[in-house]
N, CA, C and O atoms as a GROMACS GRO file, in nm:
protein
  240
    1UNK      N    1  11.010  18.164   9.619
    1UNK     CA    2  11.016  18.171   9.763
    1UNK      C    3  11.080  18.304   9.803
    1UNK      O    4  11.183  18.349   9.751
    2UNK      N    5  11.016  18.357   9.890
    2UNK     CA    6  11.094  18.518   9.950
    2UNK      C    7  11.238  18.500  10.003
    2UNK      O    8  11.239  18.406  10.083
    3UNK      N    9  11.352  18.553   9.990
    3UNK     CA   10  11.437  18.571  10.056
    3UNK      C   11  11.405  18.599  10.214
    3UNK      O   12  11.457  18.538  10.308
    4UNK      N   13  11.332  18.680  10.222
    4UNK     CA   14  11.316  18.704  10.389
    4UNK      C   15  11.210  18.661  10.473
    4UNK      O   16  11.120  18.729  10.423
    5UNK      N   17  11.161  18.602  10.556
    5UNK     CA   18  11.028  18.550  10.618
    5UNK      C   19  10.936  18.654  10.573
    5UNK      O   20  10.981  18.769  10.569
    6UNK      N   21  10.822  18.635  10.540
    6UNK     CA   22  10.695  18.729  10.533
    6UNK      C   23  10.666  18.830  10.657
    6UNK      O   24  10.732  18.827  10.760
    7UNK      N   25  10.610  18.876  10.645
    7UNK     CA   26  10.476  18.979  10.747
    7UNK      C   27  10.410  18.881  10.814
    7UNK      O   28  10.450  18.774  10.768
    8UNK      N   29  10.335  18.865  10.894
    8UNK     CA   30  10.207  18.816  10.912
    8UNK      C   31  10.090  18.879  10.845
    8UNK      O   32   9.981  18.823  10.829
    9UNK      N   33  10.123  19.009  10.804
    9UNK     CA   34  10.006  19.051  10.708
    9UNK      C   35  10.073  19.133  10.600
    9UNK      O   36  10.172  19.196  10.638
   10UNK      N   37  10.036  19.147  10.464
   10UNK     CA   38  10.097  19.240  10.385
   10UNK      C   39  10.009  19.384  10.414
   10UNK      O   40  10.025  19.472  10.329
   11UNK      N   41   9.933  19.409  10.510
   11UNK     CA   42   9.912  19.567  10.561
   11UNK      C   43   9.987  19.668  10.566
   11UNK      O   44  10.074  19.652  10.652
   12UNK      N   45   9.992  19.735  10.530
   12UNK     CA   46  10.087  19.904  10.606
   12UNK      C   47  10.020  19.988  10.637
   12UNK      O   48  10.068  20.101  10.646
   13UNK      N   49   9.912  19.970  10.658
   13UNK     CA   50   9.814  20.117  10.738
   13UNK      C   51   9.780  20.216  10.649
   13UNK      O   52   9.756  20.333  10.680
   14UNK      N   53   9.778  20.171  10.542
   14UNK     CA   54   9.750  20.304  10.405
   14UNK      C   55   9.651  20.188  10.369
   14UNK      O   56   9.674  20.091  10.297
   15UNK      N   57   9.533  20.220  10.437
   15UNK     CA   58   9.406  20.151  10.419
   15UNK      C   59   9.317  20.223  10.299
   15UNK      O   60   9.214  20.280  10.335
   16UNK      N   61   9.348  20.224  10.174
   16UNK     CA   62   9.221  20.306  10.097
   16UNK      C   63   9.192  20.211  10.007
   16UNK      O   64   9.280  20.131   9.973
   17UNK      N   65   9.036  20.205   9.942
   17UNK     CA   66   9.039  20.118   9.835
   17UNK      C   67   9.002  20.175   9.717
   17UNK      O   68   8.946  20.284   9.704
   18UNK      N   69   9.031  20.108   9.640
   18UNK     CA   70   9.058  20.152   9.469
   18UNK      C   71   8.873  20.141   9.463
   18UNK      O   72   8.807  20.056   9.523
   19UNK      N   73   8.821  20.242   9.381
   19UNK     CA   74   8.671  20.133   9.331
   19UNK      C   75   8.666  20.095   9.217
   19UNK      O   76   8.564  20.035   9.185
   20UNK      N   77   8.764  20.114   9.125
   20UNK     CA   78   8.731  20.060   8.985
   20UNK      C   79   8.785  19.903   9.022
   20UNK      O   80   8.750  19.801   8.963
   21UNK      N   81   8.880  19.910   9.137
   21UNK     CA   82   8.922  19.743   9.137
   21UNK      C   83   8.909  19.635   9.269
   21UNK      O   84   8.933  19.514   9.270
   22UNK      N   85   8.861  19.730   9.384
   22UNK     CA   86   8.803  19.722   9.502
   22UNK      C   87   8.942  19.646   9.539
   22UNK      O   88   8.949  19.524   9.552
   23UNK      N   89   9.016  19.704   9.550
   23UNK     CA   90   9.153  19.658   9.570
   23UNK      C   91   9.211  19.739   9.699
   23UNK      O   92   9.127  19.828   9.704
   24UNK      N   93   9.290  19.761   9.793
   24UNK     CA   94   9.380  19.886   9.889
   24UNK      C   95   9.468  19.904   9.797
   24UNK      O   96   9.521  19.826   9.718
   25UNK      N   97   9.480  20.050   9.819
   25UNK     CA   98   9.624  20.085   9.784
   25UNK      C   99   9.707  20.122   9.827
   25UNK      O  100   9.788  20.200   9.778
   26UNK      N  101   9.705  20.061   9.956
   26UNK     CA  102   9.804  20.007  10.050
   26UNK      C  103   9.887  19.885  10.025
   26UNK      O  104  10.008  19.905  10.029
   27UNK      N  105   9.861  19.807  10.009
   27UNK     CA  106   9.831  19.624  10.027
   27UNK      C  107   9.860  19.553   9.939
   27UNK      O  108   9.938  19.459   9.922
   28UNK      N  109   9.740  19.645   9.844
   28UNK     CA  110   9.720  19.540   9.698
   28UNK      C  111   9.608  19.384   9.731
   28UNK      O  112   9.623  19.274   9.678
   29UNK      N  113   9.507  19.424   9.828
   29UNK     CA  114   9.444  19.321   9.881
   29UNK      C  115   9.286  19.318   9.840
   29UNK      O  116   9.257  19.436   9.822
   30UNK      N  117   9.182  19.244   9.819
   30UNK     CA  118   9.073  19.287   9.774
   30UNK      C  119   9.029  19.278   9.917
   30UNK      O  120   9.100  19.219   9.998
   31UNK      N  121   8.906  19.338   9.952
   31UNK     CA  122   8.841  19.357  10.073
   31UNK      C  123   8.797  19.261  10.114
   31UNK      O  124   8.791  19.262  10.237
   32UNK      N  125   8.734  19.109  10.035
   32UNK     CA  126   8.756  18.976  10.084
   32UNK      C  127   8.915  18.907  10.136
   32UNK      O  128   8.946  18.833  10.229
   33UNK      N  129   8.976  18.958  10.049
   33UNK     CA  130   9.088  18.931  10.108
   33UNK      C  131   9.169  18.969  10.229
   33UNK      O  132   9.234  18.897  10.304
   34UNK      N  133   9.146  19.109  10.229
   34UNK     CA  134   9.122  19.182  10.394
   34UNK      C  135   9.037  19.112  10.494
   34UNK      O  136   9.063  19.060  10.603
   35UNK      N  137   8.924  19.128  10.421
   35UNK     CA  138   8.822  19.060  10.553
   35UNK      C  139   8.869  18.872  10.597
   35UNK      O  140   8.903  18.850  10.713
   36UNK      N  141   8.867  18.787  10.525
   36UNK     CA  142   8.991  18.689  10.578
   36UNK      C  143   9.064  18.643  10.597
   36UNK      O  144   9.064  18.523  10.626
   37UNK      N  145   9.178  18.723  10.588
   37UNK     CA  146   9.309  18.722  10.634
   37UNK      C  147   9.343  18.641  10.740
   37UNK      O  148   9.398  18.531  10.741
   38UNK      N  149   9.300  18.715  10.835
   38UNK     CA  150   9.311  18.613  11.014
   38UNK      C  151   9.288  18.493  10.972
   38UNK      O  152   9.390  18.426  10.988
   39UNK      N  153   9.159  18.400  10.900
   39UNK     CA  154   9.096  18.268  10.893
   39UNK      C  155   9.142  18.253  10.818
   39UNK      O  156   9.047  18.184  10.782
   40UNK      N  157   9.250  18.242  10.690
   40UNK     CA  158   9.289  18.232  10.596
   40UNK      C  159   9.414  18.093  10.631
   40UNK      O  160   9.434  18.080  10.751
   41UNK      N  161   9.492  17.994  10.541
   41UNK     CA  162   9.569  17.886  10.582
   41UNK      C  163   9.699  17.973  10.495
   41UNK      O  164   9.693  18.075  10.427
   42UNK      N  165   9.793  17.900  10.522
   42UNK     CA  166   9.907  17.929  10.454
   42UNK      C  167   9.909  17.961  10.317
   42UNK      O  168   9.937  18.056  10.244
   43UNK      N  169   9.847  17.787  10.304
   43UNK     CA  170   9.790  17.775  10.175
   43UNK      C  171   9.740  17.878  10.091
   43UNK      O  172   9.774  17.914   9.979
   44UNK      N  173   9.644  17.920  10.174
   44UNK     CA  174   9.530  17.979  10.075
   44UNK      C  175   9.592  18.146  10.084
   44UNK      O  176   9.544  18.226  10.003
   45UNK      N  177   9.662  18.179  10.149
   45UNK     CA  178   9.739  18.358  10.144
   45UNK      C  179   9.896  18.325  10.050
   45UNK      O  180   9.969  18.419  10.017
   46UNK      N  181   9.924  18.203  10.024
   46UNK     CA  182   9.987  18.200   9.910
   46UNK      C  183  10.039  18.244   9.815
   46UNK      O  184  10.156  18.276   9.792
   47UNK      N  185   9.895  18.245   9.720
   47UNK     CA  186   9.868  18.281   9.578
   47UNK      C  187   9.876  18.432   9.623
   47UNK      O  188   9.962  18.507   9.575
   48UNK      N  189   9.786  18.472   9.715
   48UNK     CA  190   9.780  18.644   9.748
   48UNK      C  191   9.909  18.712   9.774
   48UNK      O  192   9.920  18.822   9.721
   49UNK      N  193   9.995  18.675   9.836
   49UNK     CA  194  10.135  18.702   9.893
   49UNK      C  195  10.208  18.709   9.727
   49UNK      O  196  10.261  18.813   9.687
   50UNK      N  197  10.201  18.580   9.640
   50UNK     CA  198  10.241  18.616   9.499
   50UNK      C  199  10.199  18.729   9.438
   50UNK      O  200  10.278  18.823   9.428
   51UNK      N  201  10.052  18.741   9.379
   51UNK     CA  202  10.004  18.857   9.312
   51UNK      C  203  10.067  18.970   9.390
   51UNK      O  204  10.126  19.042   9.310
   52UNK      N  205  10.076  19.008   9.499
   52UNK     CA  206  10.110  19.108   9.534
   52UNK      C  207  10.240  19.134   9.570
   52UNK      O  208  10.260  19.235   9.637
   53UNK      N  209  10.331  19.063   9.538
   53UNK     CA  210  10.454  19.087   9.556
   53UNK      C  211  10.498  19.096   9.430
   53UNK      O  212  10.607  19.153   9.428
   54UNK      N  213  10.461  19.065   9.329
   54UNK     CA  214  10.449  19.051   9.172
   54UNK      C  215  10.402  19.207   9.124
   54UNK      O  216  10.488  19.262   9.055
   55UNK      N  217  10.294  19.278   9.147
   55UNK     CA  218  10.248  19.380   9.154
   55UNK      C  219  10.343  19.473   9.198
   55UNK      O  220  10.353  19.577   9.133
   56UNK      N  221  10.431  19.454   9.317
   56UNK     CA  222  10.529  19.553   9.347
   56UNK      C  223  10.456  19.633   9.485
   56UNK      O  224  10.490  19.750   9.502
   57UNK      N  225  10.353  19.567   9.586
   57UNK     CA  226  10.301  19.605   9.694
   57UNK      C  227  10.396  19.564   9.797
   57UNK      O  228  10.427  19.659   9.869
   58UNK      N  229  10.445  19.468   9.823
   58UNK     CA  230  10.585  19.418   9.940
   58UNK      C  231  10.696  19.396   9.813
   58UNK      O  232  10.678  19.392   9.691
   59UNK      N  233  10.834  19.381   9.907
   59UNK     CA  234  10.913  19.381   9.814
   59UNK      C  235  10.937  19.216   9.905
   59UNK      O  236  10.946  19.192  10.025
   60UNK      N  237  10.943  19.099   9.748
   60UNK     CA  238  10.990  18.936   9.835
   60UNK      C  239  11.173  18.945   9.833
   60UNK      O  240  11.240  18.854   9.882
   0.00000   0.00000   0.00000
């Protein structure tokens, strides 16, 4: 669990994507994952909020 409440989005405006991994390297988000973000449940941005806080893209 994060010490501090989340983002509403793990974005920072350093929108570029990787193509060997179609990933941002901003974010750490895949472009499906970008694209539903907004429609996305708690639930399901979860697992994503892990990998990428794990990765070292937000600090939890």
């Amino acid at each position: 669990m994060p010490s501090t409440p989340r983002p509403l989005s793990p974005c920072i405006h350093v929108c570029q994507i990787e193509p060997n991994t179609q990933t941002c390297q901003g974010c750490g988000r895949t472009l499906d994952e970008i694209a539903c973000w907004g429609s996305m449940t708690e639930a399901e941005k979860a697992p994503v909020w892990e990998r990428i806080e794990q990765e070292g893209y937000v600090s939890s």
